[in-house]
PDB file with one MODEL, atoms N, CA, C and O in Angstrom:
MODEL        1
ATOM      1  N   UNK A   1      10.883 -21.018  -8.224  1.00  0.00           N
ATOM      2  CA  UNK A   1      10.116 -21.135  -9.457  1.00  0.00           C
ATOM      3  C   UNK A   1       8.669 -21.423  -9.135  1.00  0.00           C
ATOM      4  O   UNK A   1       8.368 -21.989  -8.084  1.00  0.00           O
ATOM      5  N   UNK A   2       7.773 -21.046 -10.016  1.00  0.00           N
ATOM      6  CA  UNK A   2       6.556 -21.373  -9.682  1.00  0.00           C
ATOM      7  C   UNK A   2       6.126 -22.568  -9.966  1.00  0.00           C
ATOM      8  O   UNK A   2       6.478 -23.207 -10.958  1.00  0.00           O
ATOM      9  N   UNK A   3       4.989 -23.108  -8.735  1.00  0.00           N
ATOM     10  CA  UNK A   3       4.494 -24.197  -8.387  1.00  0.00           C
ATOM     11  C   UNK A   3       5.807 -24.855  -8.163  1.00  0.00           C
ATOM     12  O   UNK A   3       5.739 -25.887  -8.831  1.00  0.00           O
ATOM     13  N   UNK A   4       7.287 -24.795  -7.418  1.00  0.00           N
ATOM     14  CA  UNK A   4       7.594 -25.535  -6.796  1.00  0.00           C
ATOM     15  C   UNK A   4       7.735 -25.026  -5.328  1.00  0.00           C
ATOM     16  O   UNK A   4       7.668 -23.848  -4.977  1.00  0.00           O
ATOM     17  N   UNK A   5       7.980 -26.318  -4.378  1.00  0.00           N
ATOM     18  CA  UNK A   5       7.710 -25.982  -3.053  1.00  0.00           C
ATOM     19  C   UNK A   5       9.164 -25.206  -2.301  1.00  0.00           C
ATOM     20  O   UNK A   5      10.190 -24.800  -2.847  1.00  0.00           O
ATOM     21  N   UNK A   6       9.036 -25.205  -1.837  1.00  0.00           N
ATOM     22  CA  UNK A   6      10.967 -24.845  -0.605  1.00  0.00           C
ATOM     23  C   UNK A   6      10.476 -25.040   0.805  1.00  0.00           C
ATOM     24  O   UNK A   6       9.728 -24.163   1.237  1.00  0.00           O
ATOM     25  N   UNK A   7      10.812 -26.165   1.675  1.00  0.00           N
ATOM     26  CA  UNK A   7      10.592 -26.160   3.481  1.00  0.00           C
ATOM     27  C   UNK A   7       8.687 -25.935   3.097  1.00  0.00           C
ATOM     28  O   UNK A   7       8.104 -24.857   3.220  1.00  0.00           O
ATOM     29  N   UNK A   8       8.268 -26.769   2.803  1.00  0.00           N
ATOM     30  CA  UNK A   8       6.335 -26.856   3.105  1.00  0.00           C
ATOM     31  C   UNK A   8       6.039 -27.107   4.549  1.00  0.00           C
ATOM     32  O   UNK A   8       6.328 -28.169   5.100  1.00  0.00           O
ATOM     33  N   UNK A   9       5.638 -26.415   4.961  1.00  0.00           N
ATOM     34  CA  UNK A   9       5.196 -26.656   6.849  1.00  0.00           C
ATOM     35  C   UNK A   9       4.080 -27.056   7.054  1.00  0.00           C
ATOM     36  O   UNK A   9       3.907 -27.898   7.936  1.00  0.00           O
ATOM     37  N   UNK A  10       3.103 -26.610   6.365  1.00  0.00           N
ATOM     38  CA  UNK A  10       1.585 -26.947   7.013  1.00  0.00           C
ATOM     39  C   UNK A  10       0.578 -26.252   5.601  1.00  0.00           C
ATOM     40  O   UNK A  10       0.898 -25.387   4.786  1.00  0.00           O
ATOM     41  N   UNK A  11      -0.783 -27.079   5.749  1.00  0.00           N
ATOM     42  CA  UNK A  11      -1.292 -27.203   4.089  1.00  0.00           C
ATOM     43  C   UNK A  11      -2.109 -27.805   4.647  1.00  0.00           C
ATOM     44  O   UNK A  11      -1.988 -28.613   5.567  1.00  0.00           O
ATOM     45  N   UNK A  12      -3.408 -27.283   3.878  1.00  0.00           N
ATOM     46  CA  UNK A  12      -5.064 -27.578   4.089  1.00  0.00           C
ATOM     47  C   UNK A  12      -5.308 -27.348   2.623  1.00  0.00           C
ATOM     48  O   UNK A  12      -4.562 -26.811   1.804  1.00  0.00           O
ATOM     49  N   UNK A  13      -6.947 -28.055   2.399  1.00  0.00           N
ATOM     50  CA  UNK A  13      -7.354 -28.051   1.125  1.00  0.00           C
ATOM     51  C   UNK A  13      -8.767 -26.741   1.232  1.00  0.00           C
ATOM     52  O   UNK A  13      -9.475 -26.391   2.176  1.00  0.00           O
ATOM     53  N   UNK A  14      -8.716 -26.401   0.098  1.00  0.00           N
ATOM     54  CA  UNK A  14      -9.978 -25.624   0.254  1.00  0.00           C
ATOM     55  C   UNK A  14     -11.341 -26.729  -0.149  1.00  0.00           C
ATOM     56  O   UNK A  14     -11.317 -27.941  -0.364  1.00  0.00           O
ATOM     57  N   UNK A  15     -12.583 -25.675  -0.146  1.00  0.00           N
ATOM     58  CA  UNK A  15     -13.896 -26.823  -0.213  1.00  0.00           C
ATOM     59  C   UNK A  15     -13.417 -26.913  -2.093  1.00  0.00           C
ATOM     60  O   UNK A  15     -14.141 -27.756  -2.621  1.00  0.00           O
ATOM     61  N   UNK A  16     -12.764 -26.488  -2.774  1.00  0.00           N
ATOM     62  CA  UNK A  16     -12.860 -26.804  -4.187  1.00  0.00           C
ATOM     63  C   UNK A  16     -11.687 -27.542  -4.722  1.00  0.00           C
ATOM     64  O   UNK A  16     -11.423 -27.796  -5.897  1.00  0.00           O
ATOM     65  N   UNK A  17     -10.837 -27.929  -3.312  1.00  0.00           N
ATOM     66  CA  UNK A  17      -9.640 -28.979  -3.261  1.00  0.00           C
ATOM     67  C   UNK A  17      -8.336 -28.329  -3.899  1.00  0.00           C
ATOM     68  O   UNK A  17      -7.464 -29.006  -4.444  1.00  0.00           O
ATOM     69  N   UNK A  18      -8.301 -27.114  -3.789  1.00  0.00           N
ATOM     70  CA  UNK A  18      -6.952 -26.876  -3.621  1.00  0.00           C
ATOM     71  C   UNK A  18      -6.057 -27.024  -2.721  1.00  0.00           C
ATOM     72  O   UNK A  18      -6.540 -27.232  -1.608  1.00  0.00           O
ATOM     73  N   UNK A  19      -4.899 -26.996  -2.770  1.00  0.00           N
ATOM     74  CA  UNK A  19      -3.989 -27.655  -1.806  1.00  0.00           C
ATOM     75  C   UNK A  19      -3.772 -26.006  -1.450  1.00  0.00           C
ATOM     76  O   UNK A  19      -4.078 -25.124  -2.252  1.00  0.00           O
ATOM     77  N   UNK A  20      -3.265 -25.777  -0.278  1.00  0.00           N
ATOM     78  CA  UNK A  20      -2.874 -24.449   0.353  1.00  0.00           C
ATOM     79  C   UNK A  20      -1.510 -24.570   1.110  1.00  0.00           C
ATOM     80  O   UNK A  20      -1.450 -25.207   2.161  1.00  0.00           O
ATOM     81  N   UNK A  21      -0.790 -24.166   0.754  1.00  0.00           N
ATOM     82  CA  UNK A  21       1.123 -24.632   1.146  1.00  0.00           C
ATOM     83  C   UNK A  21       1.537 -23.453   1.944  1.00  0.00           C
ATOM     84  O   UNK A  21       1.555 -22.400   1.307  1.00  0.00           O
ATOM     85  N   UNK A  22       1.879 -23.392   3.209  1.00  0.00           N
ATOM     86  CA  UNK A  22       2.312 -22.370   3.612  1.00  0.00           C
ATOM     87  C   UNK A  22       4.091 -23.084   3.324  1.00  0.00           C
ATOM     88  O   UNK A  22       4.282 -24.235   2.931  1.00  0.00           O
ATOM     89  N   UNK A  23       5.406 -21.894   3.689  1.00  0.00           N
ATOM     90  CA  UNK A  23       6.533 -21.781   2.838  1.00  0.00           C
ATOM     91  C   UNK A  23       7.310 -21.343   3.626  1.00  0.00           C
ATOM     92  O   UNK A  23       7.872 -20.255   3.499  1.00  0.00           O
ATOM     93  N   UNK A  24       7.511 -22.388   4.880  1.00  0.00           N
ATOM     94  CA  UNK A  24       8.319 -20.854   5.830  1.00  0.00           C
ATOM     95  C   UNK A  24       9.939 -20.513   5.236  1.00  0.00           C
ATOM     96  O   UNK A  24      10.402 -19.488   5.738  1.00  0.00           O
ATOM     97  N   UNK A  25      10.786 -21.162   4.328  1.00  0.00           N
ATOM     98  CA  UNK A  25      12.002 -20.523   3.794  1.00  0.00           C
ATOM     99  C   UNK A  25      11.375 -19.494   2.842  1.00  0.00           C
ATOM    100  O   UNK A  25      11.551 -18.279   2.757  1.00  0.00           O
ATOM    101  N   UNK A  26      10.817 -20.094   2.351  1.00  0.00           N
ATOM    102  CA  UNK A  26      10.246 -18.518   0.632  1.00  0.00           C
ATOM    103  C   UNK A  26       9.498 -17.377   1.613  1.00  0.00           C
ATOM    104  O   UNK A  26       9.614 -16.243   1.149  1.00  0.00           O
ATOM    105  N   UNK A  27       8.890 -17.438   2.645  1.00  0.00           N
ATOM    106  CA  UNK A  27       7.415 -16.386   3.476  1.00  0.00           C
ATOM    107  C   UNK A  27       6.637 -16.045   2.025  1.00  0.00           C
ATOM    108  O   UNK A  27       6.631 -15.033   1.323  1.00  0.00           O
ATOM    109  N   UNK A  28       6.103 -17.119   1.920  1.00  0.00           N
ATOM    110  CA  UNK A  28       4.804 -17.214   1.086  1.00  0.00           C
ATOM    111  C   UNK A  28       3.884 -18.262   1.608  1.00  0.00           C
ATOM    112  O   UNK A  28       3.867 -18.878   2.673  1.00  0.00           O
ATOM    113  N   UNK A  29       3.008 -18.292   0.393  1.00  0.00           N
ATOM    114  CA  UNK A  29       1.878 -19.500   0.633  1.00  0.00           C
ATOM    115  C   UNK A  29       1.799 -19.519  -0.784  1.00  0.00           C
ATOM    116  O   UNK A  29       1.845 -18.624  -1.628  1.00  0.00           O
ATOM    117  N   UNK A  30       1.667 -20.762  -0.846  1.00  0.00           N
ATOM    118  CA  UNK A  30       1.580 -21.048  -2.464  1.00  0.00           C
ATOM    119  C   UNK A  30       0.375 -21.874  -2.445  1.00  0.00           C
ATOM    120  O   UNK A  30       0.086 -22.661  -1.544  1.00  0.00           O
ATOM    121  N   UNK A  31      -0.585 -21.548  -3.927  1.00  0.00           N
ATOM    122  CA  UNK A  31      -2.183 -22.553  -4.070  1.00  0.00           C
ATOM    123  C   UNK A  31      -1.844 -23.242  -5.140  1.00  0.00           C
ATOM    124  O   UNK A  31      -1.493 -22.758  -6.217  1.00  0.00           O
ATOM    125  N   UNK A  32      -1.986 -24.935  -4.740  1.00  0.00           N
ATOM    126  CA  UNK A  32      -1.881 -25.747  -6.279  1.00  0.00           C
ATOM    127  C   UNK A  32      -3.119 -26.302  -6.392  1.00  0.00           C
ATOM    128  O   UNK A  32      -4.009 -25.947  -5.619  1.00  0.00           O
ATOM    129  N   UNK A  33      -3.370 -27.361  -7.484  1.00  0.00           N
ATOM    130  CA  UNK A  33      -4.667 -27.834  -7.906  1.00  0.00           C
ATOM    131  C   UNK A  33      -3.729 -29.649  -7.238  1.00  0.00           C
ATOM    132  O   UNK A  33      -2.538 -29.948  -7.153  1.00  0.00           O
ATOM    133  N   UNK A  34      -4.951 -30.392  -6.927  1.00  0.00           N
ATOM    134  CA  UNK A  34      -4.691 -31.210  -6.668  1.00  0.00           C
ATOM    135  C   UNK A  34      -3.107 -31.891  -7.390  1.00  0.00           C
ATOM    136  O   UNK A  34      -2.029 -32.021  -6.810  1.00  0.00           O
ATOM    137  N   UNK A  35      -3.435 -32.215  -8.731  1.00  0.00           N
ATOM    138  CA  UNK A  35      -1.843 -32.478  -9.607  1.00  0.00           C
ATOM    139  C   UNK A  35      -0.605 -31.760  -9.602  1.00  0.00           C
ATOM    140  O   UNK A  35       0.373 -31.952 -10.325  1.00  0.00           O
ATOM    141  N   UNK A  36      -0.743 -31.027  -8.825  1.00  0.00           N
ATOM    142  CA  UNK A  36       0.497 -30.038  -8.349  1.00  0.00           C
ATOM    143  C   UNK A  36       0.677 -29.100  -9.114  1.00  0.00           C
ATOM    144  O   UNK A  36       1.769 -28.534  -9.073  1.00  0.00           O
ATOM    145  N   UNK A  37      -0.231 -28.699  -9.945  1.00  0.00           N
ATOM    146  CA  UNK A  37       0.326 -27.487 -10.720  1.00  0.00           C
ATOM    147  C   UNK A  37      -0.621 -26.254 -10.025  1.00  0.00           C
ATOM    148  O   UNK A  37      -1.692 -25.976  -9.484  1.00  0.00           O
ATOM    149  N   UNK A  38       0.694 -25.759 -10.506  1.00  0.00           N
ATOM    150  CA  UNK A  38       0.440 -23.646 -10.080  1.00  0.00           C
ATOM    151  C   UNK A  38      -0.960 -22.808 -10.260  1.00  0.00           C
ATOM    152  O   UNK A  38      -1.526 -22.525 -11.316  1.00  0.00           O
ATOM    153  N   UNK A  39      -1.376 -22.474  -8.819  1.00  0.00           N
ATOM    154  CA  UNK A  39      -2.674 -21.628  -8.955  1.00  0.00           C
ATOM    155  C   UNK A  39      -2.017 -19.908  -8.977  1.00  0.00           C
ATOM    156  O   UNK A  39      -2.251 -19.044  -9.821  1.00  0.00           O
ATOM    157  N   UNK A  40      -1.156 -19.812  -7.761  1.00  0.00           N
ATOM    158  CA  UNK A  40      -1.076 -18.473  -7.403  1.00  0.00           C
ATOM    159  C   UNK A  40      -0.407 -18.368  -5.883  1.00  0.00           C
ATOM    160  O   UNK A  40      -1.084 -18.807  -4.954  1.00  0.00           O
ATOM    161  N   UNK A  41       1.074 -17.724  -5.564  1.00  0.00           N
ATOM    162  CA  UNK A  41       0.739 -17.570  -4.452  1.00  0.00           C
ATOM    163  C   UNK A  41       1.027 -15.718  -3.393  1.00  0.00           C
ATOM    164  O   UNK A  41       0.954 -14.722  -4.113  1.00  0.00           O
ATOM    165  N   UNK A  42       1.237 -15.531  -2.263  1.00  0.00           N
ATOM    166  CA  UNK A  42       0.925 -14.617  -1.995  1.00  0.00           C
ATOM    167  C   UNK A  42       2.122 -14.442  -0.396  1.00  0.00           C
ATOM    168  O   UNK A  42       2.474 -15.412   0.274  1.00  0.00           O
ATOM    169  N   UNK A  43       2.464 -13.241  -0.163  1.00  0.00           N
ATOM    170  CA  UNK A  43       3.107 -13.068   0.766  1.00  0.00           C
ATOM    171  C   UNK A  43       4.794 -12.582   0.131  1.00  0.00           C
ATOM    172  O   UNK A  43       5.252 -12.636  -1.010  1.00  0.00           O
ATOM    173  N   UNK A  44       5.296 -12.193   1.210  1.00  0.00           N
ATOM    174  CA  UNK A  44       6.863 -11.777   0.788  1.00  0.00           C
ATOM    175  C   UNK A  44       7.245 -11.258   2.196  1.00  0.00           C
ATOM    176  O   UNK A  44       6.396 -10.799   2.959  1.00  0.00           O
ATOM    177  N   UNK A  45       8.553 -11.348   2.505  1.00  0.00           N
ATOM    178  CA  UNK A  45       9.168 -10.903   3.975  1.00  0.00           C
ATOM    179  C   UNK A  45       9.188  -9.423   4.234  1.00  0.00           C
ATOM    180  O   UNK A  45       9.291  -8.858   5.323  1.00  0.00           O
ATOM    181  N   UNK A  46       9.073  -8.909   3.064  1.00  0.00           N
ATOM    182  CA  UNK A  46       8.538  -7.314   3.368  1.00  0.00           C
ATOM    183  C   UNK A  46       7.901  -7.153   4.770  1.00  0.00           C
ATOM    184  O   UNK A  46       7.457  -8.027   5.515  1.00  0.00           O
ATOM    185  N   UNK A  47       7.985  -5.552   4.973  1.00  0.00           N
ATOM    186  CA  UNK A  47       7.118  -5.868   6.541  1.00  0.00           C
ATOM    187  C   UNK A  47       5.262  -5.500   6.095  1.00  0.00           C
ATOM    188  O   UNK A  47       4.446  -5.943   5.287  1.00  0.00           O
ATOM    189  N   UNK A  48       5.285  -4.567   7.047  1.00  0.00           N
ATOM    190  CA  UNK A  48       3.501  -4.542   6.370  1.00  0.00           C
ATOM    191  C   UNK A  48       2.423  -5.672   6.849  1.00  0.00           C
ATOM    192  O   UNK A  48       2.544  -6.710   7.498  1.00  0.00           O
ATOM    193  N   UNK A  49       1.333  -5.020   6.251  1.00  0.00           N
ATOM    194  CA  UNK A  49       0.167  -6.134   6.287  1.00  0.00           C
ATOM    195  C   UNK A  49       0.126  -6.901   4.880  1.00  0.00           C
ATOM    196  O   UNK A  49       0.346  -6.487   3.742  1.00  0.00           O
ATOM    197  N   UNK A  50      -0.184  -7.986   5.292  1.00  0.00           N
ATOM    198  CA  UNK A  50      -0.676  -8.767   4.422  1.00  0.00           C
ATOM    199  C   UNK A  50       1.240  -9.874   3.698  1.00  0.00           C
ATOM    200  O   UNK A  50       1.348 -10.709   2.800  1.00  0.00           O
ATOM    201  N   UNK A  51       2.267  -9.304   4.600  1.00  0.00           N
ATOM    202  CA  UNK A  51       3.792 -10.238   4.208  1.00  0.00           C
ATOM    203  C   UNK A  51       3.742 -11.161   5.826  1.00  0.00           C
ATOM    204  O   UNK A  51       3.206 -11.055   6.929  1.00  0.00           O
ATOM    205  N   UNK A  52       4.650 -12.052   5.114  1.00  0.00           N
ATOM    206  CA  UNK A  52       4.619 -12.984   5.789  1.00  0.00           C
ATOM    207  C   UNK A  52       6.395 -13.084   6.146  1.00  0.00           C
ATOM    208  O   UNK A  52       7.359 -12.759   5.452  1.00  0.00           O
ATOM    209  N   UNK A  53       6.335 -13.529   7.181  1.00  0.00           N
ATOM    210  CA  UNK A  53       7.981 -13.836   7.640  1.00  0.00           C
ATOM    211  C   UNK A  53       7.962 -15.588   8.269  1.00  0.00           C
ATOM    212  O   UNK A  53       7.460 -15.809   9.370  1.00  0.00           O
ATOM    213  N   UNK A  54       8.300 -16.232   7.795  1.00  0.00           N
ATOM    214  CA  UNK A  54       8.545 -17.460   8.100  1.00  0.00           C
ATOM    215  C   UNK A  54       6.909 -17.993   8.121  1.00  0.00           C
ATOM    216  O   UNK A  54       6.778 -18.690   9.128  1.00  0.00           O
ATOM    217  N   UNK A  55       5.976 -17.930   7.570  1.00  0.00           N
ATOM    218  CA  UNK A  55       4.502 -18.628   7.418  1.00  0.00           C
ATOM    219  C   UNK A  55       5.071 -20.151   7.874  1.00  0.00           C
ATOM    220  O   UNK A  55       6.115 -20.555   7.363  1.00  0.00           O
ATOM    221  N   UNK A  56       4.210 -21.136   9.037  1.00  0.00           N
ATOM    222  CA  UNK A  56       4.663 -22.898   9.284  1.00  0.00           C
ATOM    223  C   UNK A  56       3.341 -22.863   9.516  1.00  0.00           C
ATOM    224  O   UNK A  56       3.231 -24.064   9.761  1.00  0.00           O
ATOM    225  N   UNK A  57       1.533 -22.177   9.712  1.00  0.00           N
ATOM    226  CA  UNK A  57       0.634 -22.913   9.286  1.00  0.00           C
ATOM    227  C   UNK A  57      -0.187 -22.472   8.817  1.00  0.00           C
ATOM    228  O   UNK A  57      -0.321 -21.248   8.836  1.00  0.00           O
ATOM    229  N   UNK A  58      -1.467 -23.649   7.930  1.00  0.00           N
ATOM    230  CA  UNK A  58      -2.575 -22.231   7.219  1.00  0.00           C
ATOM    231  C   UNK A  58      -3.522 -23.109   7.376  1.00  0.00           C
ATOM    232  O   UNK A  58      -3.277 -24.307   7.514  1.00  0.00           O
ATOM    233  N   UNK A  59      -4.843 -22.557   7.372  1.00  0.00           N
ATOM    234  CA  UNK A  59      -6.170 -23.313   7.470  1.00  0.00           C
ATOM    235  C   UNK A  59      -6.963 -22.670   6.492  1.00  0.00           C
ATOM    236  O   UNK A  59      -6.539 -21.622   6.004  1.00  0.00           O
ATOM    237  N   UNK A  60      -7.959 -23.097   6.161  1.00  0.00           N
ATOM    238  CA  UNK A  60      -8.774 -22.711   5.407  1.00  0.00           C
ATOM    239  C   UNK A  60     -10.368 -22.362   5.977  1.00  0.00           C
ATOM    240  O   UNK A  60     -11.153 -23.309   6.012  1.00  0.00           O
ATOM    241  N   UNK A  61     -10.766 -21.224   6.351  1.00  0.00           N
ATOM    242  CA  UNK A  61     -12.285 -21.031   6.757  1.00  0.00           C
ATOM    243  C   UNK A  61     -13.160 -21.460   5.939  1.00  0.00           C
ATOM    244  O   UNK A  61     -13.056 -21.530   4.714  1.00  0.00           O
ATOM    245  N   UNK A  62     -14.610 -21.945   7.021  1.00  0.00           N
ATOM    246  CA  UNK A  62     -15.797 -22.289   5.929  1.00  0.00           C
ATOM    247  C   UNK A  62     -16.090 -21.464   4.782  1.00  0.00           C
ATOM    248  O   UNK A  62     -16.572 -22.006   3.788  1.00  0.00           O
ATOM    249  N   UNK A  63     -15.830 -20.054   4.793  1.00  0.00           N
ATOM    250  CA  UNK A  63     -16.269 -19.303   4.197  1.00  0.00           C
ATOM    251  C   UNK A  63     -15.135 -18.679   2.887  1.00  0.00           C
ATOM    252  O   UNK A  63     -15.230 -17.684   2.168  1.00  0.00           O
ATOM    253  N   UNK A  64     -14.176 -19.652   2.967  1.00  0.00           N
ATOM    254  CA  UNK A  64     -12.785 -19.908   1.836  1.00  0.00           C
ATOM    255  C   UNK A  64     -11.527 -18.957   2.258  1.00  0.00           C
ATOM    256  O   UNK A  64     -10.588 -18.710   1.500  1.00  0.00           O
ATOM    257  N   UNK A  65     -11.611 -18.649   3.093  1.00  0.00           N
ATOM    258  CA  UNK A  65     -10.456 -17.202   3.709  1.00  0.00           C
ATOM    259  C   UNK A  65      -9.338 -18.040   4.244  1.00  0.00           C
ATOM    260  O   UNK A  65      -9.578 -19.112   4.798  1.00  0.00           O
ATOM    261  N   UNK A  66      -8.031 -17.546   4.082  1.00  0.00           N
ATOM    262  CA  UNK A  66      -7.245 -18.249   4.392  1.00  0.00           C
ATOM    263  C   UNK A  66      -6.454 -17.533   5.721  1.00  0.00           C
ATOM    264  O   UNK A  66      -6.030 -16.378   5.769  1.00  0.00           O
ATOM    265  N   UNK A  67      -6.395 -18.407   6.617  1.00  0.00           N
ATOM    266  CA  UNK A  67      -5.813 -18.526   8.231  1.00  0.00           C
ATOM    267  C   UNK A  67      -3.957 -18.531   8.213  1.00  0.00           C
ATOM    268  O   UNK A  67      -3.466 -19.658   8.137  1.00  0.00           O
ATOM    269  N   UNK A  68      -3.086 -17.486   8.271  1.00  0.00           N
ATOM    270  CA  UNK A  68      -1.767 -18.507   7.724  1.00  0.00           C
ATOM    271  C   UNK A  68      -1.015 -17.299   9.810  1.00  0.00           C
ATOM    272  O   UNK A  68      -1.228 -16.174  10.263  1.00  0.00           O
ATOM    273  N   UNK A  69      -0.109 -18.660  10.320  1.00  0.00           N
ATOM    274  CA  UNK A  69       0.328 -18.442  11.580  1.00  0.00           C
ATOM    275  C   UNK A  69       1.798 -18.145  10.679  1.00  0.00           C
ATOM    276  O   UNK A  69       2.319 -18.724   9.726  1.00  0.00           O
ATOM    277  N   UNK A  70       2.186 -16.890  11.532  1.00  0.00           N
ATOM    278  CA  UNK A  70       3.789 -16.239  11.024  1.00  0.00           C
ATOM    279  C   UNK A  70       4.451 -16.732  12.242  1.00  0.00           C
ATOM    280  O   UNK A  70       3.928 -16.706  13.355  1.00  0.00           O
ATOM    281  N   UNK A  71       5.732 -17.222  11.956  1.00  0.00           N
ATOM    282  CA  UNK A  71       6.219 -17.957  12.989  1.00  0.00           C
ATOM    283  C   UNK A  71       7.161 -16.400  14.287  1.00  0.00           C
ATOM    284  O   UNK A  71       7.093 -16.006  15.452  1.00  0.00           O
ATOM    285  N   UNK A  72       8.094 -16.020  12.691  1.00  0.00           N
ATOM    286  CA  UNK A  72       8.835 -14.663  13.200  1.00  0.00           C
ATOM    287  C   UNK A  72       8.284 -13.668  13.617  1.00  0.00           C
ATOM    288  O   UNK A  72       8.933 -13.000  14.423  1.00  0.00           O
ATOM    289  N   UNK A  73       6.899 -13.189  13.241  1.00  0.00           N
ATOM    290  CA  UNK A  73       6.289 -12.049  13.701  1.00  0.00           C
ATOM    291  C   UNK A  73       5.362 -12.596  14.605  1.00  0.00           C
ATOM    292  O   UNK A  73       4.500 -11.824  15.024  1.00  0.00           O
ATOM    293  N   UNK A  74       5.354 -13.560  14.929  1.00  0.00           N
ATOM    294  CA  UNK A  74       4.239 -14.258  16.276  1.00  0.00           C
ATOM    295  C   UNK A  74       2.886 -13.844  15.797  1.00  0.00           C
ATOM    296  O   UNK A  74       2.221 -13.254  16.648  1.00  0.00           O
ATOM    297  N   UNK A  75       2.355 -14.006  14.690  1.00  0.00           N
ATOM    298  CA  UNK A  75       0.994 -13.617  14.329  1.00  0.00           C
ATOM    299  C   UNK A  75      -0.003 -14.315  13.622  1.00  0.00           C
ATOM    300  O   UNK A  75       0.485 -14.900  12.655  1.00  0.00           O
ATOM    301  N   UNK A  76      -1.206 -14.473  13.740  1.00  0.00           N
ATOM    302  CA  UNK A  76      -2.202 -14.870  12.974  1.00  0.00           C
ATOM    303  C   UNK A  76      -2.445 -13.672  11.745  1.00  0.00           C
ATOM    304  O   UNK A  76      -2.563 -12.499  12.099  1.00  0.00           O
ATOM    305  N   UNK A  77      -2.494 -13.940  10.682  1.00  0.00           N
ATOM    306  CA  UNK A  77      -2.908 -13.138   9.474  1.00  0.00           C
ATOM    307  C   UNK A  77      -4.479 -13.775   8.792  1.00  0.00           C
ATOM    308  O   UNK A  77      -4.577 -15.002   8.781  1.00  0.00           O
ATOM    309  N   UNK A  78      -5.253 -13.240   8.434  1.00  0.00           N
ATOM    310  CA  UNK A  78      -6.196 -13.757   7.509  1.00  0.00           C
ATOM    311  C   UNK A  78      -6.346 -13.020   6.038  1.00  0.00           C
ATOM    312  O   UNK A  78      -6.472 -11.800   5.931  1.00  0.00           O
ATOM    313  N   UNK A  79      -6.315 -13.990   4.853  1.00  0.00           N
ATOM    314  CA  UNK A  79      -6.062 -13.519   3.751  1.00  0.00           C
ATOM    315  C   UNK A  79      -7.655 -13.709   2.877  1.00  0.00           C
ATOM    316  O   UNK A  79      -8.295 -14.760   2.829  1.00  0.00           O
ATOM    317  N   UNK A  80      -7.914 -12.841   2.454  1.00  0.00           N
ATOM    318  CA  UNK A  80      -9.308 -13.562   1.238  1.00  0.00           C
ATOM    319  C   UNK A  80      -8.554 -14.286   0.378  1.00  0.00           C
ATOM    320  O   UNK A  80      -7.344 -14.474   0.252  1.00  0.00           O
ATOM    321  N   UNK A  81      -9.806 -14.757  -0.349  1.00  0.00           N
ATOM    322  CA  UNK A  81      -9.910 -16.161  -1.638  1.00  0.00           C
ATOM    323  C   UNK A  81      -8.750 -15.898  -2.495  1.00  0.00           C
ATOM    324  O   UNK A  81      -8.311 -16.994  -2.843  1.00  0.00           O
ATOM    325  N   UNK A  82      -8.082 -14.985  -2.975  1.00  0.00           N
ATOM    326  CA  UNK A  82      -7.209 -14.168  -3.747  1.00  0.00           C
ATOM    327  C   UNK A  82      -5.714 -13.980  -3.064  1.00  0.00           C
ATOM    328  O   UNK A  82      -4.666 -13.637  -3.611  1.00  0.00           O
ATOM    329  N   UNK A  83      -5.955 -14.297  -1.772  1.00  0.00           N
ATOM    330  CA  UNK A  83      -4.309 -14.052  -0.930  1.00  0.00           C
ATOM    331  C   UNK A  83      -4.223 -12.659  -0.697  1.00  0.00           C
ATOM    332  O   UNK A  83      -3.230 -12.186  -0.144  1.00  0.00           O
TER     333      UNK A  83
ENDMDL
END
């Protein structure tokens, strides 16, 4: 369901304090607002660019882009402001 979590691994805030949840059971990343409610999130185990298979970390660049490490596909992904 949206804005709830499943297995949260690793989570950074952006500079406008969103929380950034990577999801490694769901392979998403989910964005909340500080109070925990639902921004938006992004990814699916599909293959492709831009899915995620087991996501456990994410960072946030100076420049707001999001960093998320796939555990199963051994990869760094970078997502814009939007996922």
């Amino acid at each position: 369901r949206r804005g709830q979590l499943k297995s949260p691994c690793g989570m950074a805030f952006t500079q406008e304090g969103l929380l950034v949840v990577a999801e490694s059971a769901c392979n998403r990343v989910s964005v909340l607002r500080q109070d925990g409610s639902f921004v938006f999130t992004f990814g699916s185990k599909k293959g492709g660019p831009g899915q995620l298979k087991e996501p456990n970390g994410v960072c946030v660049t100076p420049d707001g882009n999001f960093v998320v490490s796939d555990t199963k596909r051994r990869t760094l992904q970078v997502f814009d402001k939007e996922g």
